[in-house]
SEVO-284033 format. One record per atom (N, C-alpha, C): x, y, z; atom name. Coordinates in nm, 4 decimals, decimal comma. Example, Ala and Ser with C-alpha at 12.3 -4.5 7.8 and 13.67 -1.06 7.14 Angstrom:
<sites>
X	Y	Z	a
1,3190	-0,5690	0,7800	N;
1,2300	-0,4500	0,7800	CA;
1,3200	-0,3300	0,7800	C;
1,2850	-0,2250	0,7080	N;
1,3670	-0,1060	0,7140	CA;
1,2900	0,0030	0,7870	C;
</sites>
This chain:
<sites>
X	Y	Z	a
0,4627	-1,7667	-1,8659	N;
0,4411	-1,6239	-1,8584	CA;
0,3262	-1,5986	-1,7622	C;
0,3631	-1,5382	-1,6779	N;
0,2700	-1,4293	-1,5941	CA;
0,2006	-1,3228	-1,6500	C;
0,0476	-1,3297	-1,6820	N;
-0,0088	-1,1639	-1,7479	CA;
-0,1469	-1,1729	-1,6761	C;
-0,1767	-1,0695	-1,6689	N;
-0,3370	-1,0240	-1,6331	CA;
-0,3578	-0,9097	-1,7069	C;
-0,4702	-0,8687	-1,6906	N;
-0,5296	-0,7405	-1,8043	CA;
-0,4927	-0,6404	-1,7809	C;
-0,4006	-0,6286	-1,6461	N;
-0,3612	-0,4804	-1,6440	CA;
-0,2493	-0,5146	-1,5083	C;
-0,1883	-0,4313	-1,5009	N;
-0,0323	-0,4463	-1,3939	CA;
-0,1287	-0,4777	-1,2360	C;
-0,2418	-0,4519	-1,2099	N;
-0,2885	-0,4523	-1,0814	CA;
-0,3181	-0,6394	-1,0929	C;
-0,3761	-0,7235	-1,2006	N;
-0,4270	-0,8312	-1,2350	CA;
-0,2880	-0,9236	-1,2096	C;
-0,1634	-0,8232	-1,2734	N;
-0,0685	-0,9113	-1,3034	CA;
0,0080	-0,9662	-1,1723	C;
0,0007	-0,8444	-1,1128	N;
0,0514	-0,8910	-0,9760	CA;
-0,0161	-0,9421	-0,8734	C;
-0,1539	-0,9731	-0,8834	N;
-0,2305	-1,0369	-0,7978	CA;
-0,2534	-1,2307	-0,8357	C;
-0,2054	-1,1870	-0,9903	N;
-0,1916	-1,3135	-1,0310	CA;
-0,0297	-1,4122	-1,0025	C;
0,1011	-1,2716	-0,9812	N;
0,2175	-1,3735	-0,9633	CA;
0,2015	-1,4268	-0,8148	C;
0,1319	-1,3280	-0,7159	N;
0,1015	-1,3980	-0,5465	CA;
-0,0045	-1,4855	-0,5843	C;
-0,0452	-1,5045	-0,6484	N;
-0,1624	-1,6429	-0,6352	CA;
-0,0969	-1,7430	-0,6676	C;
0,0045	-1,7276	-0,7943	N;
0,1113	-1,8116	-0,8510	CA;
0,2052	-1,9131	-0,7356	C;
0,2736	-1,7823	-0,6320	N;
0,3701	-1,7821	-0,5412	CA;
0,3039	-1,9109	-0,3816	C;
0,1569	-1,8088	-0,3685	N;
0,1248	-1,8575	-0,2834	CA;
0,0308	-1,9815	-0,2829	C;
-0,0216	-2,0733	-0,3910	N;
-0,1072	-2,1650	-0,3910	CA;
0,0315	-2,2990	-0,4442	C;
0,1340	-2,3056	-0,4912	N;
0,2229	-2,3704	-0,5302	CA;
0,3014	-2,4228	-0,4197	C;
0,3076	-2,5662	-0,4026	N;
0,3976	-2,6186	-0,2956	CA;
0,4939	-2,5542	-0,2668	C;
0,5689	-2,5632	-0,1644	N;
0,7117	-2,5197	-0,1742	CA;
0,8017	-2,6715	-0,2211	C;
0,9113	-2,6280	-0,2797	N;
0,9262	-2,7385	-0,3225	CA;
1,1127	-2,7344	-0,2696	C;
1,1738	-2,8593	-0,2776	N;
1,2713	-2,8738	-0,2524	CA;
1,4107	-2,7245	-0,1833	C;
1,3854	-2,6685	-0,3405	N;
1,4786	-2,5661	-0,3251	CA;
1,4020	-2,4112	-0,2273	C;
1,2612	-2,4388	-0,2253	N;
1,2585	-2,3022	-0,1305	CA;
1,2187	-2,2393	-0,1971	C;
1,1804	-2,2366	-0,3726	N;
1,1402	-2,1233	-0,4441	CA;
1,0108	-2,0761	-0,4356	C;
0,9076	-2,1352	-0,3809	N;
0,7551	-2,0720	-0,3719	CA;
0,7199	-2,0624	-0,2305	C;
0,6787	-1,9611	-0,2107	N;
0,6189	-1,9594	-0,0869	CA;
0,5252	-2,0775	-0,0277	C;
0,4640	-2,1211	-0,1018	N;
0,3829	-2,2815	-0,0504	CA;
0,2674	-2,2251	0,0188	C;
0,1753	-2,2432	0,0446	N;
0,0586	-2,2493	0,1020	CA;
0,0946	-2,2858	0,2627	C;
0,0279	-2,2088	0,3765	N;
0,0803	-2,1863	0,4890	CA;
0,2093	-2,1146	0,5378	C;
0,2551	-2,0564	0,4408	N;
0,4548	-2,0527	0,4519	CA;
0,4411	-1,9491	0,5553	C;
0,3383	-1,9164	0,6173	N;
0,3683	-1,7983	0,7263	CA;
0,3228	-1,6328	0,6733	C;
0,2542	-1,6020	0,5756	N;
0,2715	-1,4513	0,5600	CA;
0,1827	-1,4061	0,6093	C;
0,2087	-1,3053	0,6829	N;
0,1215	-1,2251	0,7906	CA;
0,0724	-1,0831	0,7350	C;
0,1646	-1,0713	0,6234	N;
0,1593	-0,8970	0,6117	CA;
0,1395	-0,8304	0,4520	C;
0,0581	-0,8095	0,3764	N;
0,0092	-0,7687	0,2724	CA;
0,0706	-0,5670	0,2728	C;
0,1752	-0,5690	0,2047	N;
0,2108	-0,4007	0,1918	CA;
0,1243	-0,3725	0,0209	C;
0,0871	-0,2438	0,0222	N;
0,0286	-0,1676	-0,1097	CA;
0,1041	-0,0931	-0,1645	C;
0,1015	-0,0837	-0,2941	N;
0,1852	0,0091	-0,3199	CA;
0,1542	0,0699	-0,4789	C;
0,1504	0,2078	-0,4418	N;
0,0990	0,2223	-0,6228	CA;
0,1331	0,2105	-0,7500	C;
0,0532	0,1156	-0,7755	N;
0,1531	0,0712	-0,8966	CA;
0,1331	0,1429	-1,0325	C;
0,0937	0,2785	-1,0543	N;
0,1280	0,3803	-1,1337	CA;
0,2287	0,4901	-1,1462	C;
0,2509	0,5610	-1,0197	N;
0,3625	0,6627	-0,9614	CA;
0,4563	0,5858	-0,8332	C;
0,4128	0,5093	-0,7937	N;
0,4617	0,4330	-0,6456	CA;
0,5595	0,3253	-0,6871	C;
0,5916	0,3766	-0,8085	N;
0,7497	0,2204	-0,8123	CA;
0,8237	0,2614	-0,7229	C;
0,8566	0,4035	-0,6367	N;
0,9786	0,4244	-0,5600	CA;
0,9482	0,2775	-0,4514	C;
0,8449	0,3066	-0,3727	N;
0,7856	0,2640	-0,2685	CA;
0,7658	0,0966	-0,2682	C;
0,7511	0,0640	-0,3817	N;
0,7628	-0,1034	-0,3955	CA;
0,9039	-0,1365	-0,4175	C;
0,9698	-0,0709	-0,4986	N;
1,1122	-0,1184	-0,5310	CA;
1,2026	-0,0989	-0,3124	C;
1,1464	-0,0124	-0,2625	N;
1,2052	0,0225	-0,1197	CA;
1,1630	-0,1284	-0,0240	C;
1,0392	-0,1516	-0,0608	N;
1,0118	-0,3095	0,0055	CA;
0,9915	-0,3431	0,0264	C;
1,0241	-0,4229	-0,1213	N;
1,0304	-0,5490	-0,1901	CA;
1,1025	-0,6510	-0,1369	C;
1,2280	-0,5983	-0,1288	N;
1,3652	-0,6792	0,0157	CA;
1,2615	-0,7467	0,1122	C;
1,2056	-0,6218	0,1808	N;
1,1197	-0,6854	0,3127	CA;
1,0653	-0,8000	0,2948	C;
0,9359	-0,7738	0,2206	N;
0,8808	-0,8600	0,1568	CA;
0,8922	-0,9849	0,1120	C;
1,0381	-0,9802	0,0286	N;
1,0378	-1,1094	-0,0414	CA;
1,0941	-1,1714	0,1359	C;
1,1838	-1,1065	0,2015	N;
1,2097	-1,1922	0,2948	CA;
1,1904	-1,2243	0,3936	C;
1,0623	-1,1554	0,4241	N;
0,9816	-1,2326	0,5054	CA;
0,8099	-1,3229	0,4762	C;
0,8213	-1,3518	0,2823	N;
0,7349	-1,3755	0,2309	CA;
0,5875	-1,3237	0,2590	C;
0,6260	-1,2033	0,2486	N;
0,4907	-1,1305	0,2663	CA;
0,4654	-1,0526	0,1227	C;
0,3059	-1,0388	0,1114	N;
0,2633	-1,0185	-0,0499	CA;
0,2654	-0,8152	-0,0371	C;
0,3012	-0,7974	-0,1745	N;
0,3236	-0,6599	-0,1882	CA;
0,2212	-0,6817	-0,3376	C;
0,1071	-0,5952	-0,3043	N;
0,0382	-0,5450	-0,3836	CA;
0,0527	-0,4437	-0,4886	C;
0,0303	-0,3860	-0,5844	N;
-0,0123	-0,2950	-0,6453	CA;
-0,1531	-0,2256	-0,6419	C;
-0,2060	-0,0951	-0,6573	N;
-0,2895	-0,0408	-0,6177	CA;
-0,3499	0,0794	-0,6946	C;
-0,4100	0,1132	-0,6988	N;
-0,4141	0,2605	-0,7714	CA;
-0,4517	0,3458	-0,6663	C;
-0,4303	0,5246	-0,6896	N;
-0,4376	0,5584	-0,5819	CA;
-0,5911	0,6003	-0,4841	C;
-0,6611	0,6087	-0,5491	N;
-0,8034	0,6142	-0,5013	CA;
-0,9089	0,4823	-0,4512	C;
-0,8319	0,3719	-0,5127	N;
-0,9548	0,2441	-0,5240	CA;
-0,8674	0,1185	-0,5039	C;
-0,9130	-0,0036	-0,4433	N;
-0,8347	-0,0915	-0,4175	CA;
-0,9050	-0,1986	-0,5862	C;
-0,7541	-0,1787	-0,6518	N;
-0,8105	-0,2732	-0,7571	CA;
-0,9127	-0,4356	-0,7407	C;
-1,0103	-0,4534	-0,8259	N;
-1,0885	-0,5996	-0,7899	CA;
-0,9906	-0,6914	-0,8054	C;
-0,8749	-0,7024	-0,8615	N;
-0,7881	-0,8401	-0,8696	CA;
-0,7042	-0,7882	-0,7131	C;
-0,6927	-0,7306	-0,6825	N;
-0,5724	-0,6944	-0,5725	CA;
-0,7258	-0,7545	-0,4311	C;
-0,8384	-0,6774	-0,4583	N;
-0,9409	-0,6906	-0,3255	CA;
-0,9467	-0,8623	-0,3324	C;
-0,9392	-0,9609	-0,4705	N;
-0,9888	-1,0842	-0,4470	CA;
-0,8901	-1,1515	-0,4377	C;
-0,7782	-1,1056	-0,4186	N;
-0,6269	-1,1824	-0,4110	CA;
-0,6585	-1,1651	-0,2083	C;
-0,6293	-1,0859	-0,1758	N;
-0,6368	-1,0793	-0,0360	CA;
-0,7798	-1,1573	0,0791	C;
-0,8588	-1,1086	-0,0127	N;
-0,9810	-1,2078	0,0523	CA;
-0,9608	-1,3653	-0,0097	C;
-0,9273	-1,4367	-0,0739	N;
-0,8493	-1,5744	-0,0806	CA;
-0,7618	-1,6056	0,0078	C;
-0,7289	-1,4920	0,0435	N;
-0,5712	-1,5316	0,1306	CA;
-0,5793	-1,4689	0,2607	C;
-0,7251	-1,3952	0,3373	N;
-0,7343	-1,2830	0,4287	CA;
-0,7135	-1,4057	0,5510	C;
-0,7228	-1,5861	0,5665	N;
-0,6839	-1,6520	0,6740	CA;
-0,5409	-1,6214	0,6983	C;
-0,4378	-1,5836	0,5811	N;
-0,3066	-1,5752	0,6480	CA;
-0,2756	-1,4561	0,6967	C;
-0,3192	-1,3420	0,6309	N;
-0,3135	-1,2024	0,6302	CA;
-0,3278	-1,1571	0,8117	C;
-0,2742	-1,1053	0,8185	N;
-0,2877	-1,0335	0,9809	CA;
-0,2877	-0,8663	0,9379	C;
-0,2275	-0,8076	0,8672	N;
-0,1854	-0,6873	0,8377	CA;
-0,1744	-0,6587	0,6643	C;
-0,2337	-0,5069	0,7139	N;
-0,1967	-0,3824	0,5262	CA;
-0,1263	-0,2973	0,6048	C;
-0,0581	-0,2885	0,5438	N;
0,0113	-0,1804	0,5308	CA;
0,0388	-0,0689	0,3533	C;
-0,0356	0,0429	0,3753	N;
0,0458	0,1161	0,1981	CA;
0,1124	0,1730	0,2825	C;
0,1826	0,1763	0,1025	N;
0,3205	0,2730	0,1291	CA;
0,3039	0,3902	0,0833	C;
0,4185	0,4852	0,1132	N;
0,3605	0,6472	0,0698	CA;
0,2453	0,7405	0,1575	C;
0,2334	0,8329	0,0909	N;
0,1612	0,8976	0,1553	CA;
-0,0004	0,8577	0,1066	C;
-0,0574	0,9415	0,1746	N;
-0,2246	0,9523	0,1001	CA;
-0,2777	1,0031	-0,0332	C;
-0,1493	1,0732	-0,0901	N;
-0,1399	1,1299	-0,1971	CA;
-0,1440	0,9860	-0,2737	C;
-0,0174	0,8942	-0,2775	N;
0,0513	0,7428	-0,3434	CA;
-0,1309	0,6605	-0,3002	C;
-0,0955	0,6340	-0,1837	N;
-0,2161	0,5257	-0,1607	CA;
-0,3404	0,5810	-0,0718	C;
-0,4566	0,5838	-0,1582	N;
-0,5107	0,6509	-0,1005	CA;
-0,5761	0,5922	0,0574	C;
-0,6625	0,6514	0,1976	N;
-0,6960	0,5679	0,2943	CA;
-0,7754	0,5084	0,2746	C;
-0,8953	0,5490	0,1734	N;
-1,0193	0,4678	0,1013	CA;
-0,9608	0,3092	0,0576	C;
-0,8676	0,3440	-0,0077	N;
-0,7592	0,1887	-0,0860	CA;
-0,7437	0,1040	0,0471	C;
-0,6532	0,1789	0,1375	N;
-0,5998	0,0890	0,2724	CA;
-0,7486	0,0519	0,3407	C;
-0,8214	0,1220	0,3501	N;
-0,9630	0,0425	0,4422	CA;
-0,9986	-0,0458	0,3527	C;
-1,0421	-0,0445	0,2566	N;
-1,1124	-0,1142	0,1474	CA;
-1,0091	-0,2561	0,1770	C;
-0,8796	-0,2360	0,1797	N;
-0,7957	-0,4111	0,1808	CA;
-0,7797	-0,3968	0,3234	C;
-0,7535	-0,3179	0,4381	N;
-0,7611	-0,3904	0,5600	CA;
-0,9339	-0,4566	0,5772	C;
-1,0420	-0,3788	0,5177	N;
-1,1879	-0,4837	0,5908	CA;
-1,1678	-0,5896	0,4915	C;
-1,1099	-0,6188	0,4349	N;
-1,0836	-0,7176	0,3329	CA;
-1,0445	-0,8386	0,4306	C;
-0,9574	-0,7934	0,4609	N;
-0,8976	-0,9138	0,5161	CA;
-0,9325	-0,9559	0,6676	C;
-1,0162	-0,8457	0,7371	N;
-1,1224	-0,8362	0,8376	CA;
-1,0527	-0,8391	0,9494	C;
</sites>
């Protein structure tokens, strides 16, 4: 089981899961180095439209899709990306400024520097 203390923890914990785990035979973990360039946000209180839209992307081009709240870049989401800001090239949120706020998107793009 996958849990953290709150849906922002939980999902910073299944990409830590995804991304520190070999890849192994069949292809199921992203593996450490596997290429991901691109960290998308997405709010994970009102913003399920916007993660469920993509997620596709994401999973297939193994790039990490965050959760977020809309004013503040959660501390499990800011220390998931700074662990990982050598692969990171790009944030992108989704939605508007209303969904993610720009405070959130600066806060994880200087994150990842």
């Amino acid at each position: 089981r996958i849990a953290g203390g709150s849906r922002f923890d939980t999902a910073a914990r299944l990409y830590t899961l995804v991304s520190d785990t070999a890849l192994d035979a069949s292809g199921l973990h992203y593996g450490a180095g596997s290429g991901s360039t691109a960290a998308y946000l997405a709010n994970g209180l009102t913003g399920f439209p916007d993660a469920l839209s993509v997620g596709p992307l994401a999973g297939r081009n193994r790039d990490v899709l965050l959760t977020v709240g809309h004013g503040a870049l959660p501390s499990p989401s800011a220390a998931f990306l700074n662990a990982h800001r050598a692969s990171l090239e790009t944030v992108t949120a989704l939605g508007r400024g209303a969904t993610v706020s720009d405070s959130a998107l600066t806060a994880a793009a200087n994150t990842i520097g």
